[in-house]
C-alpha positions as CSV (number, residue, x, y, z in Angstrom):
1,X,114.7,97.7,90.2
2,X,112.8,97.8,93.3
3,X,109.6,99.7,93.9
4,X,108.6,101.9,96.6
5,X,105.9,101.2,98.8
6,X,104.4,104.2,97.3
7,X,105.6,103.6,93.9
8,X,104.1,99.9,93.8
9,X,100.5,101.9,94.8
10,X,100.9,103.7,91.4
11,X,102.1,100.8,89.1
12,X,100.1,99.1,86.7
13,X,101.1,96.2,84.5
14,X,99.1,95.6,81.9
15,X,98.9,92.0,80.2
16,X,96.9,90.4,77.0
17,X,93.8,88.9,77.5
18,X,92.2,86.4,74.9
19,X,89.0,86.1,76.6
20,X,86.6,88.7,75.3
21,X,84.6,90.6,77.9
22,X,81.9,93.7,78.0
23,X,84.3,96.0,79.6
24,X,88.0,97.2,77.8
25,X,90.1,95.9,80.9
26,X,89.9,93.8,83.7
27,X,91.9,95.1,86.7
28,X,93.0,93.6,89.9
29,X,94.6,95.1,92.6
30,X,96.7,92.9,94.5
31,X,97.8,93.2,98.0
32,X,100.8,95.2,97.6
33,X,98.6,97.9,95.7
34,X,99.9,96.8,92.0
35,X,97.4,97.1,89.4
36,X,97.1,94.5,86.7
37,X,95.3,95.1,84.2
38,X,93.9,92.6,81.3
39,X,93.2,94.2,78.1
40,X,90.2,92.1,77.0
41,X,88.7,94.3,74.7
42,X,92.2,95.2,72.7
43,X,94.2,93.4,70.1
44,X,97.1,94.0,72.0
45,X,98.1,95.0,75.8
46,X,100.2,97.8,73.9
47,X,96.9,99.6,72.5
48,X,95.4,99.5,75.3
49,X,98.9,100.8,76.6
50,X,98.9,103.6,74.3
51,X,95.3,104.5,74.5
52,X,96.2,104.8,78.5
53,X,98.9,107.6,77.7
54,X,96.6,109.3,75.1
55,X,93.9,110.0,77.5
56,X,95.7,110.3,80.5
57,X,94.9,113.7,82.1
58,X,98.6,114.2,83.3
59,X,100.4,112.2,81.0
60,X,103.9,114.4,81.7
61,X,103.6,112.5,85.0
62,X,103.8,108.4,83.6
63,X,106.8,106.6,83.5
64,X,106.0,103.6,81.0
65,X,108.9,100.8,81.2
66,X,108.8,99.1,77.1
67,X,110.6,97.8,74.9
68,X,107.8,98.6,72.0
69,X,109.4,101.4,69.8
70,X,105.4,102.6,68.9
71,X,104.4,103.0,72.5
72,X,108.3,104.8,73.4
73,X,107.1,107.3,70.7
74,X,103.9,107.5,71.6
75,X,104.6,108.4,75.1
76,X,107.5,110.8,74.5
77,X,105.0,113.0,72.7
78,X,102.7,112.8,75.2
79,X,105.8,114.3,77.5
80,X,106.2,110.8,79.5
81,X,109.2,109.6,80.9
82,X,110.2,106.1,79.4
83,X,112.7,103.6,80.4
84,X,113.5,100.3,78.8
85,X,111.9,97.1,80.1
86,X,115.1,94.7,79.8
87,X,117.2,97.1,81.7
88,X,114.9,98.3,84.1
């Protein structure tokens, strides 16, 4: 799948992150606009995932590519669109 311009702006990939910091996430933006976010402060990238969609003041309006059945379900309720990450 190829991104927009416009939809590379409003994409963030989120990765694990061993190293332990004072903040939740460490973010980036790279030159294309992509977010990538570290979640330092998580066990996983996918609770920091699913914490994302929780508090997410429009979350109707997320797409969230995963394979992870939790965070399908968790953002489903939440009214996200999902897609699968091997065949997106």
């Amino acid at each position: 799948m190829v991104l927009s311009a416009r939809e590379l702006a409003e994409a963030c990939l989120v990765f694990d992150s061993k190293q332990q910091r004072t903040v939740d996430a460490t973010t980036e933006v790279l030159g294309s606009g992509l977010q990538v976010v570290y979640a330092s402060n998580f066990a996983e990238a996918d609770q920091y995932i699913e914490d994302f969609i929780i508090h997410y003041p429009q979350p109707r309006s997320l797409h969230v590519v995963t394979s992870d059945g939790k965070i399908k379900s968790t953002a489903r309720s939440y009214g996200s669109k999902t897609s699968e990450a091997r065949t997106w």
